[in-house]
MINUBA-960396 format. One record per residue (C-alpha): residue in one letter; y, x, z; residue number from 1. Coordinates in pm, whole numbers, plus 50000, padded with zeros to 5 digits. Layout:
BEGIN
{site "A" {Y X Z} NUM}
...
***
This chain:
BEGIN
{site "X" {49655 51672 51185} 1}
{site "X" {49763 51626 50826} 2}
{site "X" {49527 51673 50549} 3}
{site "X" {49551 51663 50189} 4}
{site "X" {49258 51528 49969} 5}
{site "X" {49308 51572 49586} 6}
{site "X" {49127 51305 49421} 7}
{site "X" {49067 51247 49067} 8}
{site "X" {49190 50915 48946} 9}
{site "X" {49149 50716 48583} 10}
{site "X" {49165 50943 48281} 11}
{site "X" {49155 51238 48543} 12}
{site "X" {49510 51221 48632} 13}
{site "X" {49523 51393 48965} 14}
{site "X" {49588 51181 49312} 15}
{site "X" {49714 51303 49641} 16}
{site "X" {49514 51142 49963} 17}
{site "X" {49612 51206 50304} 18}
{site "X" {49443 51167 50637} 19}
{site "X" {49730 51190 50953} 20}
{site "X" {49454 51234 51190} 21}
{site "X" {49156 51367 51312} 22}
{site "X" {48857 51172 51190} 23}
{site "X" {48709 50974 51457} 24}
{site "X" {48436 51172 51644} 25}
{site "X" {48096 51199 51552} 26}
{site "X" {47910 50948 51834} 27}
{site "X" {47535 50951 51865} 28}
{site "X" {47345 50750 51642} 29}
{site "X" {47667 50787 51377} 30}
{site "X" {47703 50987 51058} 31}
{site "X" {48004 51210 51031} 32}
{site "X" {48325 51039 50870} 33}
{site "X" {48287 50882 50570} 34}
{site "X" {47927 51019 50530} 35}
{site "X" {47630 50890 50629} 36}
{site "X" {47386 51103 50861} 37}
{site "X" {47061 51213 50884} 38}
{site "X" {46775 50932 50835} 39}
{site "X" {47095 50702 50711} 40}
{site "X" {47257 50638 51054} 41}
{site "X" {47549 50418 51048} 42}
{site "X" {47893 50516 50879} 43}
{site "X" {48235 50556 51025} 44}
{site "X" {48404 50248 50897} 45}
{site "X" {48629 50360 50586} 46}
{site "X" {48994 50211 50534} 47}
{site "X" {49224 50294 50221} 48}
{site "X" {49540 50224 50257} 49}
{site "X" {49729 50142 49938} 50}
{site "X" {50134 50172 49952} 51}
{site "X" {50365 49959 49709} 52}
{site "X" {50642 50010 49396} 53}
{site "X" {50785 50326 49460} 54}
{site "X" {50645 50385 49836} 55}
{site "X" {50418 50689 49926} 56}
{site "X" {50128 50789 50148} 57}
{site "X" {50338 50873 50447} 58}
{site "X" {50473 50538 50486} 59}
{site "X" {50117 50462 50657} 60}
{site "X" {50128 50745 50917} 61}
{site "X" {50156 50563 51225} 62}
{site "X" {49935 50329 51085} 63}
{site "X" {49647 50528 50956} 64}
{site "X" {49677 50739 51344} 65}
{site "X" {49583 50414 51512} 66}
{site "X" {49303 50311 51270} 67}
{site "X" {49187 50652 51282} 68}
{site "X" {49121 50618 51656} 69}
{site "X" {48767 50387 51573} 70}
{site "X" {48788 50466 51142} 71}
{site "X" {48820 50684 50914} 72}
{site "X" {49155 50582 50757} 73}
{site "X" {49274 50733 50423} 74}
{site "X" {49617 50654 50247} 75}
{site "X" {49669 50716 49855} 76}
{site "X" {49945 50827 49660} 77}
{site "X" {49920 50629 49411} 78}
{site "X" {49959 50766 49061} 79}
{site "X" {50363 50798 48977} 80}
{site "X" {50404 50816 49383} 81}
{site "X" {50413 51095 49650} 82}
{site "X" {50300 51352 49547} 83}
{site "X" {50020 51271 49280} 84}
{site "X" {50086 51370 48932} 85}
{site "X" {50381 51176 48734} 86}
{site "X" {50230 51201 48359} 87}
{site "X" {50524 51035 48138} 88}
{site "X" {50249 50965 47877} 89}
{site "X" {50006 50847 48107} 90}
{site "X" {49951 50448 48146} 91}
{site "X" {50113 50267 48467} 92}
{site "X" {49930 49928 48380} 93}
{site "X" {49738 49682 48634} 94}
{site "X" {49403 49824 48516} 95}
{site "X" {49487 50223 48531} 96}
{site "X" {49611 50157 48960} 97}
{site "X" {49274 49967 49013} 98}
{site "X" {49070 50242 48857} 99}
{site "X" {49218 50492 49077} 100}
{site "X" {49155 50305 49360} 101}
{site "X" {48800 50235 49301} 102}
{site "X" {48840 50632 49224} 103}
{site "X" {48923 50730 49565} 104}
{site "X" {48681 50488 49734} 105}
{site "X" {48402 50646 49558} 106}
{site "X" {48477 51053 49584} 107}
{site "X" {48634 50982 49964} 108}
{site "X" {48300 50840 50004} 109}
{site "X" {48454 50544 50218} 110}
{site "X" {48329 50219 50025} 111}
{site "X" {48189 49994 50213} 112}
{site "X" {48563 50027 50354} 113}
{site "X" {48877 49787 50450} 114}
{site "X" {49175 49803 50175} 115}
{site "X" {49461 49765 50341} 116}
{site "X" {49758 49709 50099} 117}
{site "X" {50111 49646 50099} 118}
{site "X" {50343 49496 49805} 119}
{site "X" {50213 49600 49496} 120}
{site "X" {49950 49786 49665} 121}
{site "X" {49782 49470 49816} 122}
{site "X" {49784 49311 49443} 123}
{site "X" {49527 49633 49359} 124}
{site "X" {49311 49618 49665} 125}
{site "X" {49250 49257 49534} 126}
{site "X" {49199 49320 49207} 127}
{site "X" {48964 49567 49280} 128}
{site "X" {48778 49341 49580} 129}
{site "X" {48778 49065 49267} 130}
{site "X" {48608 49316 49070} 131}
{site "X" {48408 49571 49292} 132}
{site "X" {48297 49321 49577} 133}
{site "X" {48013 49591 49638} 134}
{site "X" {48276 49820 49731} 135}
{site "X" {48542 49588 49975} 136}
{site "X" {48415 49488 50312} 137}
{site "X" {48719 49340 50427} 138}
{site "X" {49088 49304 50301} 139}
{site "X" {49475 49299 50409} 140}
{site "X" {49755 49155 50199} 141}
{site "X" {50108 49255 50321} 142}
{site "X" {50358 49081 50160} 143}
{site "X" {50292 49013 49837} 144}
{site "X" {50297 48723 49606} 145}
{site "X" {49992 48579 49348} 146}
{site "X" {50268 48385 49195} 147}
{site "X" {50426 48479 48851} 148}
{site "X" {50813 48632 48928} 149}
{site "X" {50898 48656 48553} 150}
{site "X" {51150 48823 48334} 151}
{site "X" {51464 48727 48560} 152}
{site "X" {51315 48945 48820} 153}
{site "X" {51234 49241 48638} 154}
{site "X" {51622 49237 48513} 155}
{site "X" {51756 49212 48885} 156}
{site "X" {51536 49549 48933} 157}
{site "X" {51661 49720 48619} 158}
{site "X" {52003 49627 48700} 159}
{site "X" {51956 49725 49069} 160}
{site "X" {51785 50070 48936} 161}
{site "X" {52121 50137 48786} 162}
{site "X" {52330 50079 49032} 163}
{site "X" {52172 50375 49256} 164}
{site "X" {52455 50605 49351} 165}
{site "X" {52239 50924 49267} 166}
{site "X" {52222 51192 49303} 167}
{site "X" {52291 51113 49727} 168}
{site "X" {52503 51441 49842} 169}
{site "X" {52274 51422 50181} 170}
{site "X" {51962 51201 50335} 171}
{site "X" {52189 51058 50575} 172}
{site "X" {52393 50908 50254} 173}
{site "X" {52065 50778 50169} 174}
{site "X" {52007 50608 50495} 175}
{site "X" {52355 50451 50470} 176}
{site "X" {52298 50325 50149} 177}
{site "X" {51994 50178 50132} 178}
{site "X" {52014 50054 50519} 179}
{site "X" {52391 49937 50484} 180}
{site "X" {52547 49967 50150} 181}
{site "X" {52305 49856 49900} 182}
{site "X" {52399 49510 49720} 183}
{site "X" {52017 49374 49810} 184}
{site "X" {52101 49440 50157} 185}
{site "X" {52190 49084 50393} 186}
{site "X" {52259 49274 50715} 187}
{site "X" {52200 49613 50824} 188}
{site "X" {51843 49715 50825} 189}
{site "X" {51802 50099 50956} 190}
{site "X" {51390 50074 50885} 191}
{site "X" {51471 50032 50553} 192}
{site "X" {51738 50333 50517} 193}
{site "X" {51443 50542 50660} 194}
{site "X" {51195 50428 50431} 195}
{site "X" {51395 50512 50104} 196}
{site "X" {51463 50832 50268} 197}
{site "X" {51099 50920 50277} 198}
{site "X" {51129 50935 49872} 199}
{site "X" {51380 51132 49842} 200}
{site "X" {51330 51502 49740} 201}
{site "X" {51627 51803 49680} 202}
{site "X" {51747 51916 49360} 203}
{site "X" {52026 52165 49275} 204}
{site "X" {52256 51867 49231} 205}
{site "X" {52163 51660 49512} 206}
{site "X" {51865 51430 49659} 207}
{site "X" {51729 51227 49460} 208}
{site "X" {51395 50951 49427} 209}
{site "X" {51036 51152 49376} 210}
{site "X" {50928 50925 49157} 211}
{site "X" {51103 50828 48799} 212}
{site "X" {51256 50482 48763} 213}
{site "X" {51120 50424 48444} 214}
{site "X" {50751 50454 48540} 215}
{site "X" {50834 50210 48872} 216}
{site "X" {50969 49969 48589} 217}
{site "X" {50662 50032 48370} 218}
{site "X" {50421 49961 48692} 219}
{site "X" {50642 49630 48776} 220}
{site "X" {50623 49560 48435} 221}
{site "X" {50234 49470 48424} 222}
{site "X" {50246 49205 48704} 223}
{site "X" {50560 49091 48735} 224}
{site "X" {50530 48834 48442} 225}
{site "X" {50184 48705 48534} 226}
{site "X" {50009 48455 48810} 227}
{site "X" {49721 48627 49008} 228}
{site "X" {49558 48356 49168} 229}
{site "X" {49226 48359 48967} 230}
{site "X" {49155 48691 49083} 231}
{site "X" {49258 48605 49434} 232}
{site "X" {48982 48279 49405} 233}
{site "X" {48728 48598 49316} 234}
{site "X" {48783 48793 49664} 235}
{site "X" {48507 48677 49923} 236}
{site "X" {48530 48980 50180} 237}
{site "X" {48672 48836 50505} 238}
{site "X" {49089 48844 50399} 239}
{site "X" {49389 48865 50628} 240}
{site "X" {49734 48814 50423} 241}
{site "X" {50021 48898 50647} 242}
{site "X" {50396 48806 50592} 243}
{site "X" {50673 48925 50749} 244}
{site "X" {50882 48633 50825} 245}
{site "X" {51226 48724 50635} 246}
{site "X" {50988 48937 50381} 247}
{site "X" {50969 48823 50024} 248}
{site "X" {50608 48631 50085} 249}
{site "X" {50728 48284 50122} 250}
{site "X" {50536 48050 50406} 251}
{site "X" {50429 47804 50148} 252}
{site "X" {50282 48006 49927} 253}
{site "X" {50099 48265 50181} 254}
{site "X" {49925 47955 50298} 255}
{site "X" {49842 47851 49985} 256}
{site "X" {49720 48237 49913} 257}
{site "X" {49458 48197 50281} 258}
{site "X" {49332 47795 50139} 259}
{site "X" {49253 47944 49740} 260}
{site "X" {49074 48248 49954} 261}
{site "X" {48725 48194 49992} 262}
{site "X" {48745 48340 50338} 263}
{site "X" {49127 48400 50406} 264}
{site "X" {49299 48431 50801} 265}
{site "X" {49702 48410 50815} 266}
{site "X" {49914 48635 51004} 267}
{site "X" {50341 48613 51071} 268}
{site "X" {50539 48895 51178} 269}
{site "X" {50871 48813 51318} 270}
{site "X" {51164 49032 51312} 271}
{site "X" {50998 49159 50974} 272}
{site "X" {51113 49159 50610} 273}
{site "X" {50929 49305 50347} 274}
{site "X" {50836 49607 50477} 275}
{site "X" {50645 49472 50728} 276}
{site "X" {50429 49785 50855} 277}
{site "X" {50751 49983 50847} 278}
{site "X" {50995 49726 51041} 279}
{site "X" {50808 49659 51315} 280}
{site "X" {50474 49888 51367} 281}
{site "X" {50406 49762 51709} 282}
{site "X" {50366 49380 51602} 283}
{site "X" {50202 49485 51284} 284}
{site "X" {49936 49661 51437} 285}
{site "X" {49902 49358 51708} 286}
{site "X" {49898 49157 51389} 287}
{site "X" {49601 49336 51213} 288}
{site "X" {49373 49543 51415} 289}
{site "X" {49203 49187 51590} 290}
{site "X" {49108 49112 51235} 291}
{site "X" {48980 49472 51122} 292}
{site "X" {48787 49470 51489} 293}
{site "X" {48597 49131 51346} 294}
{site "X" {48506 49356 50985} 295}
{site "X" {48438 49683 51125} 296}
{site "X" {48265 49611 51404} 297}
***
């Protein structure tokens, strides 16, 4: 099962959430999902699962199937993303993606949950467990950096914005570009061809991204040029950051992300790059679920 919850984010702008399965069953002595029951029986467990820059929902399918087995596991589209709403006057600043995920926890109904995050996704479901510690009861990082990347960076991804052949004539052009032909890539990566592909929609002229380069540059824009570690040193829910070994996490500085963590666990994924869940599901989920069965149970 698919289902589509519209949530309403910071300012009101309206947010796509997705379950890809069935809740988990109602047990005895257990509320229903995400609710408590009668005489305040124990929750399901709540997960949100945050995607990064220019990512969407879907890209935590197989994922959010597996932790809905035991959870109740819930993946955003964040605003700009998927299919929630792409304002061009709205704001795409640290504080507007933090609100909306404190948003969905809230109307979901899932808080106490687990945020689950990946790239510039895990940077919000810290920001948020730095400021709403009532509402985090655990926390994944995937892949991304507290260190500042600066205005070099942001450059490389304006340049690298431009040199997108689009519109692609077909997805499988897609694939082949962003799995083969694409300047960023070292070898070929067929994960990654899939993954674009997932963000691709059809126009009249061709397919093209479902999201506007601009507002991705706008979003990269408020973190990209500033350290996080103070806010990391705030998180105290139990905190797993993850790495995928050729990702863009470095091994130095992942360690040094678990030892400023007040309670941080470290996790390696080989065979991985940056999109860790996406590369290599099987050893991701082998990766995370012994730490979410230590919060949840």
């Amino acid at each position: 099962m698919v289902r589509r919850i519209d949530v309403s984010g910071a300012s009101g702008i309206r947010l796509a959430a997705w379950e890809f399965a069935d809740p988990p069953k109602t047990g005895p002595g257990r509320g229903g999902a995400g609710a408590a029951g009668a005489g305040g029986s124990e929750r399901t467990p709540g997960v949100l699962l945050l995607h990064g820059l220019m990512g969407r929902a879907s890209h935590w399918a197989s994922t959010a199937r597996w932790l809905a087995e035991r959870h109740r596991a819930v993946a955003l589209d964040q605003r700009g993303h998927g299919q929630s709403a792409k304002p061009p006057e709205t704001e795409y600043t640290r504080g507007a993606y933090v609100e909306d995920a404190e948003a969905a926890l809230e109307e979901l109904g899932l808080a106490p949950a687990v945020l689950i995050g990946h790239a510039m996704g895990a940077l919000t479901a810290w920001q948020l467990a730095a400021r709403r510690p009532d509402l985090v009861r655990g926390l994944v990082i995937c892949d991304m950096r507290a260190s500042a990347l600066g205005a070099a960076s942001q450059r490389e991804w304006e340049e690298w914005f431009k040199s997108w052949p689009v519109p692609f004539a077909t997805l499988a052009d897609v694939r082949k570009w962003f799995g083969e032909d694409d300047p960023w890539v070292e070898r070929p990566n067929t994960s990654r061809g899939e993954f674009y592909a997932e963000v691709m929609a059809e126009y009249e002229d061709g397919w093209r991204p479902v999201f506007e380069p601009e507002q991705m540059l706008k979003s990269r824009e408020a973190w990209v040029y500033d350290a996080h570690w103070e806010e990391l040193a705030q998180v105290r829910c139990p905190t797993l950051v993850v790495r995928g070994l050729d990702g863009e996490l470095g091994r130095a500085e992942s360690q040094e992300m678990v030892r400023v963590l007040p309670d941080g666990r470290y996790a390696e994924v080989v065979d991985a790059g940056h999109l860790v869940h996406y590369d290599q599901p099987e050893a991701w989920r082998a990766a995370v679920e012994p730490f979410l069965d230590e919060v949840l149970r």
